[in-house]
C-alpha positions in Angstrom: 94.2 103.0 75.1 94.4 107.1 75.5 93.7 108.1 72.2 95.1 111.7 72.4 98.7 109.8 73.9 99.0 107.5 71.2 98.5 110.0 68.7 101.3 112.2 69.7 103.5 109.1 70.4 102.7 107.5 66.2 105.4 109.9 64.9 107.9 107.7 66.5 106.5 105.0 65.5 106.6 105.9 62.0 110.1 106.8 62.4 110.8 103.4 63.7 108.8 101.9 60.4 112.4 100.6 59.1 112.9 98.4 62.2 109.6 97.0 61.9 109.2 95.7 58.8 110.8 92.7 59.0 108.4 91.9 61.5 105.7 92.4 59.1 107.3 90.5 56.4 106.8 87.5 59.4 103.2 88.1 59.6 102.9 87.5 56.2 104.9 84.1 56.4 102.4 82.8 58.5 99.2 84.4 58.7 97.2 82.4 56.3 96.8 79.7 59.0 96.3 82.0 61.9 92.8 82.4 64.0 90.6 85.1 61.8 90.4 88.6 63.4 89.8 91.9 62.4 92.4 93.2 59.7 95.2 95.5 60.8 96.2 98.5 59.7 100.1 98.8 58.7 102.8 99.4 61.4 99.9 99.7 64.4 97.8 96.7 63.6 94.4 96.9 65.8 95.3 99.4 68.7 92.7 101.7 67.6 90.2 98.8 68.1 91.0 99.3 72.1 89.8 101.9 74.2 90.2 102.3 78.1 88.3 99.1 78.3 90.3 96.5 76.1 88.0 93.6 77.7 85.5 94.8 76.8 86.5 95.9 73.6 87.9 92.2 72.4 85.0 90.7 73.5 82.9 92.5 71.0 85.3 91.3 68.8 85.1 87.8 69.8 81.7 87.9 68.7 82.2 88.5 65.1 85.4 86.5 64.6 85.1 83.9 67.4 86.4 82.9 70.5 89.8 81.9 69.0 91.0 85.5 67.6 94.4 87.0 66.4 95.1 90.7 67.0 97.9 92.5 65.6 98.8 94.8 68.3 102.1 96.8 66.8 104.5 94.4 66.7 102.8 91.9 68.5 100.7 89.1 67.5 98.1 88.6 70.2 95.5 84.9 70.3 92.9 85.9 72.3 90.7 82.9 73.8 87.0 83.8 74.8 85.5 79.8 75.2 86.0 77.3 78.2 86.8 74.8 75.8 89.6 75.9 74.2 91.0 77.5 77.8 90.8 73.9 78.5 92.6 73.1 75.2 95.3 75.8 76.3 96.0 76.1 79.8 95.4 72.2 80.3 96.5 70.2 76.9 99.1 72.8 76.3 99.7 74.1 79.7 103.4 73.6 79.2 103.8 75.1 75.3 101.8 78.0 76.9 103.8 78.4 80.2 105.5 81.6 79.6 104.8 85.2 80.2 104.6 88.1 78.1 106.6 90.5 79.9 105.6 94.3 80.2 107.9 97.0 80.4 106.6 98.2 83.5 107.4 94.2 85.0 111.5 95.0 84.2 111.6 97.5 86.7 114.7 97.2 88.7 114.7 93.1 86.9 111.8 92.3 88.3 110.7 90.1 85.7 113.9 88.1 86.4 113.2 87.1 89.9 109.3 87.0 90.5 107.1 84.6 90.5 104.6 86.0 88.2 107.3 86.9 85.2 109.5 83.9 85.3 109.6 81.3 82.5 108.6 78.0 84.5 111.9 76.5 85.0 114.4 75.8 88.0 114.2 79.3 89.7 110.6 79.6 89.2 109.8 76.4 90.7 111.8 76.8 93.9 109.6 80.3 94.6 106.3 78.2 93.6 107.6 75.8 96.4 108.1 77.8 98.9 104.9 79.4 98.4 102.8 75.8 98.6 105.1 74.5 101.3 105.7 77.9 103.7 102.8 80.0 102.5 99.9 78.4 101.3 100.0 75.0 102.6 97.3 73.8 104.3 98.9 73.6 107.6 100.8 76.7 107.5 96.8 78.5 107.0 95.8 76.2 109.6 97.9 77.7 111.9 97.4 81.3 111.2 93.4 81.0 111.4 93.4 82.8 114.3 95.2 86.0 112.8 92.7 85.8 110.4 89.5 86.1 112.6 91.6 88.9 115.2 92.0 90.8 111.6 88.1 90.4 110.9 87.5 91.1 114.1 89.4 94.4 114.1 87.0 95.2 110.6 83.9 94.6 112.8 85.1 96.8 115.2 86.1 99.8 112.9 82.8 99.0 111.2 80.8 98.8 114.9 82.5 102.5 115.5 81.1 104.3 112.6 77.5 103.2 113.7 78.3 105.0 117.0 79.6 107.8 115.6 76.2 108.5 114.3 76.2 106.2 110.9 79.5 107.2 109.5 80.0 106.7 106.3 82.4 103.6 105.4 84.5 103.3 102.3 84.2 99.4 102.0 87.3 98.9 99.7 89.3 101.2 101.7 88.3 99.1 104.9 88.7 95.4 103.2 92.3 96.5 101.7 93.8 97.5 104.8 92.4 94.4 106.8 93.4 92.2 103.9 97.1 94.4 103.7 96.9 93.6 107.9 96.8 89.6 107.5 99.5 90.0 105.1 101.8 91.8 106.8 100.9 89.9 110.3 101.4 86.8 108.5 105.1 87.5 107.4 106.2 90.4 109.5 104.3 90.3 112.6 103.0 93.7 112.0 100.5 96.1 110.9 100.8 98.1 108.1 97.8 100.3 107.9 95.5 101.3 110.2 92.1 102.1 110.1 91.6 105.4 112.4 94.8 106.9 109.9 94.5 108.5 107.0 97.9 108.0 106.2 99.7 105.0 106.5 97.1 102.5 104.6 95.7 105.2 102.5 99.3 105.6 101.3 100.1 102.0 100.9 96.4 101.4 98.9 97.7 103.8 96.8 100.6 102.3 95.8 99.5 99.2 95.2 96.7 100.6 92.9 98.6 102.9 91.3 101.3 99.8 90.2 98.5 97.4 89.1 97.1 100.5 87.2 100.5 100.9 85.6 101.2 97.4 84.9 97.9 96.9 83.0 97.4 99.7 81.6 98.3 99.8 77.6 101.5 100.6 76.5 102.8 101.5 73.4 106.5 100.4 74.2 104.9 97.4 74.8 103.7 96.9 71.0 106.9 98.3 70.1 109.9 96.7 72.0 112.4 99.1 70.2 110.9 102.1 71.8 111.4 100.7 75.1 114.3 102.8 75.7 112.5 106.0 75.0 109.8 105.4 77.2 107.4 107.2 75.9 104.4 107.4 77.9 106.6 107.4 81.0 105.3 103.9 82.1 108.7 102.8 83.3 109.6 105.8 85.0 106.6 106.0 87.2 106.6 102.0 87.8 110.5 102.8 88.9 109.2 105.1 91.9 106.4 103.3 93.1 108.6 99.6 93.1 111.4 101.3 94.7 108.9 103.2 97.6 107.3 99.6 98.1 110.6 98.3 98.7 112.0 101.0 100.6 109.0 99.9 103.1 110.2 96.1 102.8 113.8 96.8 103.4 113.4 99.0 106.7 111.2 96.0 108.1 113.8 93.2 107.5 116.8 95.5 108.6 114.7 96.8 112.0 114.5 92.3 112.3 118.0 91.8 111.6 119.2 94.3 114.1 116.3 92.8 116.8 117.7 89.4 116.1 121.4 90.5 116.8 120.2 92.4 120.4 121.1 90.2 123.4 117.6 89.1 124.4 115.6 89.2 121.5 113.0 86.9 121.0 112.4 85.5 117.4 108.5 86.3 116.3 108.2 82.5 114.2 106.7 84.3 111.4 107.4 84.0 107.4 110.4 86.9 107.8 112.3 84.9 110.6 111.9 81.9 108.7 113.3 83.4 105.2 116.1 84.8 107.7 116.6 81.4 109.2 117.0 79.8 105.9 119.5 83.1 104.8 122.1 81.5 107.4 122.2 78.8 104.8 125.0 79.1 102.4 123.0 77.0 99.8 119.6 78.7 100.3 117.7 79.0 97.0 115.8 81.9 98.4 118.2 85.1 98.6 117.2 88.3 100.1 116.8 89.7 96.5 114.3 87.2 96.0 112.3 87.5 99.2 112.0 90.9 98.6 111.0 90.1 95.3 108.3 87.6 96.4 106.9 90.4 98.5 105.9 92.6 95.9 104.4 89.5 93.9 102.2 88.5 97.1 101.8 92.0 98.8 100.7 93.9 95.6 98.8 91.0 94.2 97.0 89.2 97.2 95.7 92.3 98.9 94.8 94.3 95.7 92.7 91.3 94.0 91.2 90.2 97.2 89.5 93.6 98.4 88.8 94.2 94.9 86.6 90.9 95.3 85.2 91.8 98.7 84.2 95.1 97.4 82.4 94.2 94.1 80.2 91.5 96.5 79.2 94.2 98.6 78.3 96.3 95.8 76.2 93.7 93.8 74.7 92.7 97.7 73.6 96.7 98.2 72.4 96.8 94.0 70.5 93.7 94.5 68.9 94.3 98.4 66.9 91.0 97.8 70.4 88.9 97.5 71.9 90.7 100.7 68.3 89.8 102.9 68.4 86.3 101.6 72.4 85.5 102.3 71.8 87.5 106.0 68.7 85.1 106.8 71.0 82.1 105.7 73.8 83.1 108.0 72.0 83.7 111.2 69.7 80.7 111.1 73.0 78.6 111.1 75.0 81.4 113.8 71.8 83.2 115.2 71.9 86.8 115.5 75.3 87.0 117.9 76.8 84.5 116.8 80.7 85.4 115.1 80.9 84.1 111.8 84.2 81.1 112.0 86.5 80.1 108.7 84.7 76.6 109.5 81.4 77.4 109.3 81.9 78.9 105.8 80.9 75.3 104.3 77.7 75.8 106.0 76.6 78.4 103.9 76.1 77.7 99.6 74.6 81.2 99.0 77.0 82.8 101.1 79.6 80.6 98.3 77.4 81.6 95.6 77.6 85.0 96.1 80.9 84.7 95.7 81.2 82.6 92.7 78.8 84.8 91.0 81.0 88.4 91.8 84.0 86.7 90.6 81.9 85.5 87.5 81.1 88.6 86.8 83.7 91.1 88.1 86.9 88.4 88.0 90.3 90.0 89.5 92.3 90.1 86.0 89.9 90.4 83.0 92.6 88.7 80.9 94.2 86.6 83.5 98.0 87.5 83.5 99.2 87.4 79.7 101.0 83.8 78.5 103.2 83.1 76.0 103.4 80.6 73.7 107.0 78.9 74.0 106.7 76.9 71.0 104.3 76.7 67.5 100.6 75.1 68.6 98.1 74.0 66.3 94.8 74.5 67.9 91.2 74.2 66.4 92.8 73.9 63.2 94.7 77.0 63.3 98.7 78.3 64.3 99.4 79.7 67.2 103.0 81.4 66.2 105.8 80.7 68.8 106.3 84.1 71.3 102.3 85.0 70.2 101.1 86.7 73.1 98.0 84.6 75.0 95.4 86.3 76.5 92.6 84.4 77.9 89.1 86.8 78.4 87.8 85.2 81.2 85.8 88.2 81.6 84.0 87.3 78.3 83.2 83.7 79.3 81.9 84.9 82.3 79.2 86.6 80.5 78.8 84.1 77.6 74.7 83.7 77.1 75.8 80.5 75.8 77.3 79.4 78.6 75.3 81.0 81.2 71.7 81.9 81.4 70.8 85.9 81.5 75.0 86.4 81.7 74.6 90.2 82.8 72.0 89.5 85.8 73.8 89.0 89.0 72.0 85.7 89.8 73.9 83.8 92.4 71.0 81.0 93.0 72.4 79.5 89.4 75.1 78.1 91.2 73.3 76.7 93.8 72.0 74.3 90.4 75.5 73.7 89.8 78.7 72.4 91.2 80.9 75.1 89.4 83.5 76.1 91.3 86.7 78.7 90.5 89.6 76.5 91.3 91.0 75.6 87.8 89.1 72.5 87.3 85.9 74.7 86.0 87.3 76.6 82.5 83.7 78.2 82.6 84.9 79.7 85.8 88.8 80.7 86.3 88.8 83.8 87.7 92.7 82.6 89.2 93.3 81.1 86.2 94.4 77.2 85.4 96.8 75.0 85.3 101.0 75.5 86.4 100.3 78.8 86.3 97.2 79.4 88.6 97.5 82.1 91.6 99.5 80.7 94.1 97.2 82.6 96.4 94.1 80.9 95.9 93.9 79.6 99.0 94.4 82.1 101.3 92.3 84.4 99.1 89.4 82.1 99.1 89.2 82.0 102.5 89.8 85.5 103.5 86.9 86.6 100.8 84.4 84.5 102.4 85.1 85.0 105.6 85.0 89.0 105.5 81.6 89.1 103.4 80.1 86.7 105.5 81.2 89.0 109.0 80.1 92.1 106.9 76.6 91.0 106.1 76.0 89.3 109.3 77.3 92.0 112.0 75.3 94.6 110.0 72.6 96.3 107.7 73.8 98.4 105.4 72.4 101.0 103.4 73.8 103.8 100.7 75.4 106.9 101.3 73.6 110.2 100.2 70.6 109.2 100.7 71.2 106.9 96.9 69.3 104.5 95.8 70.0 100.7 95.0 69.2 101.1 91.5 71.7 104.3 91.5 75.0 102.3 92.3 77.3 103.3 89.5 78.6 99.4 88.6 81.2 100.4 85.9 84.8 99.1 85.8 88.4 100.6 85.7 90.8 98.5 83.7 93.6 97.3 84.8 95.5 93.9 85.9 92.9 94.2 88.8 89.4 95.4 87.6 88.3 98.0 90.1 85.1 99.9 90.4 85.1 103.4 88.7 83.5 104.6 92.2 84.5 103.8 95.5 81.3 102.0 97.5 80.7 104.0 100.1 78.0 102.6 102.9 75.9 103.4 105.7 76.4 100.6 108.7 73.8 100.3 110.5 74.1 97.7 113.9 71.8 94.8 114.1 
């Protein structure tokens, strides 16, 4: 975490050490039979073993005191899992004892955490969103039906891309470009609308920032999270920024339902038969499960989640295509001997293509959305590998870490995407090697939109176009570090020459 912050903010904590002994004294009750990790220091525990990149950081860890580790973090007793097997063991054997959520303090903004989907313990309330996003979102049938959004979206991409060529090889900002197509299926899909546009610098630049900025904030350490009795003070201000940017996302979300609602009560007006007349449809219903609260709720989940972790994906392919030129000429000569060199790429050809897959597997090995999934909780005491896993111990699974396991994957730090082309790995949560979406009751709910939308824009992008670096940089010169957060982003944007084939 910031060093400098948290070293202005450990007055308070000492202040608070009073408070927080008895939750030392409960350490001490059970600790001999807890996983080894490094010893913690009174009242903070291991914070100062975390810098700006915590993944990182506790897989180093893992290495000395194995992939089943306790940290003390304040307050907090954190299990951190860094092994398929036991991944297996937890999100699979004890998917249910592990089901819960550790709740930050920037997730209660306005209650969130008591309405969406992500936050909520999985019981009644919980389920009903999870069904509605299966049956109404993410079914089968419903993607079926909007494939051709989809490919107008993709096709809109190829066309802002195809205009920077003729403006004289303009540069393109590839995760600016992906976000605000992914942000445009979204927003088509439930409102029947664009939200961003690629000619403005506004709108989507705007909404891109937002998003960022509250995925940031949400995984970005906290101290009031280590220390629930400092929540009220707020001391690094987490919760007052997260306050703004929630209540500017839903400003956006409530002038788009109201501007419906007053279209659907004109004489005249047509209904659109997209997600937002359907939630409005069911709203007639006295006993609707889904209230407007909710829905608007559900929004933020999907919005800031989907489009966020999807470009991020999109983005880090590119980047490993343009580091690794060989990889990009190889998956271009597999696409147009099956399309030619006009041919549009379709979401049904995608099966036609296993490097154009293993490309894919091989970024989100690699580069996976959330470096430690989003945090469990254990809702009940779990003996696992000979060891206690305390009940309300915070889970964090370091799927980063087992994506670069040597002993699970040959040369772990090479981006190699022909070793899956050996292998029928795959990242839907039957894999624990590979669960970039996580596993079990708790996997992303939009898996299968995302997987879909992620192949189909890489596979347009390096089809439709050769590509080459901006300021005259070399392949070898791409910076590939990460930003922390619940989305891992690159430190540098990717910017790229197009060049028309």
């Amino acid at each position: 975490m910031d060093h400098q912050a948290f070293w202005i903010i450990l007055p308070i904590v000492w202040a608070c050490i009073a408070v927080l002994t008895s939750a030392l004294g409960g350490r001490k009750s059970g600790s001999s039979r807890l996983p080894p990790g490094p010893h913690p220091f009174p009242i903070i525990g291991n914070i100062l073993e975390l810098s700006n990149k915590p993944h990182q950081d506790v897989a180093k860890l893992s290495k000395t005191y194995g992939p089943l580790m306790t940290l003390k973090l304040g307050s907090i007793t954190t299990i951190v899992i860094s092994s398929p097997d036991i991944a297996k063991d937890a999100l699979q054997k004890n998917d249910q004892a592990f089901s819960g959520r550790t709740i930050p303090d920037t997730g209660r903004v306005f209650d969130h955490h008591k309405v969406s989907i992500v936050w909520l313990p999985a019981l009644a309330r919980w389920r009903n969103l999870r069904k509605v996003s299966a049956t109404q979102i993410f079914a089968p049938q419903q993607l079926d039906a909007t494939q051709a959004l989809r490919q107008q979206k993709v096709q809109e991409l190829l066309d802002h891309v195809n205009q920077s060529c003729s403006n004289g090889g303009k540069v393109v900002d590839i995760g600016r470009a992906a976000f605000i197509t992914v942000l445009n299926v979204i927003s088509n899909t439930f409102f029947s609308i664009d939200l961003a546009h690629y000619s403005s610098d506004l709108s989507g630049q705007d909404f891109q920032e937002l998003v960022c900025v509250v995925m940031e904030l949400a995984g970005k350490p906290n101290i009031a999270d280590y220390f629930p009795v400092l929540r009220l003070a707020d001391p690094q201000g987490a919760r007052r920024r997260m306050t703004i940017y929630y209540g500017k996302l839903i400003e956006i979300f409530d002038g788009i339902i109201n501007e419906r609602v007053q279209l659907r009560a004109s004489k005249g007006s047509n209904a659109r038969n997209d997600l937002l007349d359907s939630f409005l449809n069911l709203a007639k219903d006295d006993n609707s499960e889904l209230s407007c609260d909710d829905f608007k709720h559900l929004l933020l989940d999907l919005f800031v989640a989907g489009v966020d972790t999807t470009s991020s994906t999109i983005e880090w392919a590119m980047a490993e295509l343009l580091h690794n030129p060989e990889k990009m000429a190889k998956a271009r000569d597999e696409l147009e001997k099956v399309l030619g060199k006009d041919g549009l790429v379709q979401e049904l050809d995608i099966s036609k293509f296993p490097f154009l897959q293993a490309i894919v597997k091989e970024t989100l090995r690699l580069h996976p959305p959330a470096p430690f999934l989003v945090p469990h909780k254990a809702e009940t005491v779990v003996e696992m590998c000979g060891f206690t896993v305390p009940k309300n111990a915070q889970i964090l699974v370091n799927v980063w870490a087992m994506g670069r396991d040597p002993s699970i994957w040959t040369d772990p730090n090479i981006f190699l995407p022909e070793r899956f082309l050996e292998r029928t790995t795959d990242f839907k949560g039957q894999d624990f090697e590979l669960i970039p979406f996580g596993a079990g009751r708790r996997i992303c709910p939009g898996l299968p939109l995302a997987n879909k939308m992620v192949h189909l824009m890489l596979a347009s992008l390096v089809h439709c176009f050769h590509w080459r670096l901006a300021d005259e940089m070399k392949p070898e010169d791409i910076d590939m570090s990460e930003t922390f957060g619940i989305t891992l982003h690159r430190s540098e944007p990717l910017r790229a020459i197009p060049i028309r084939l």
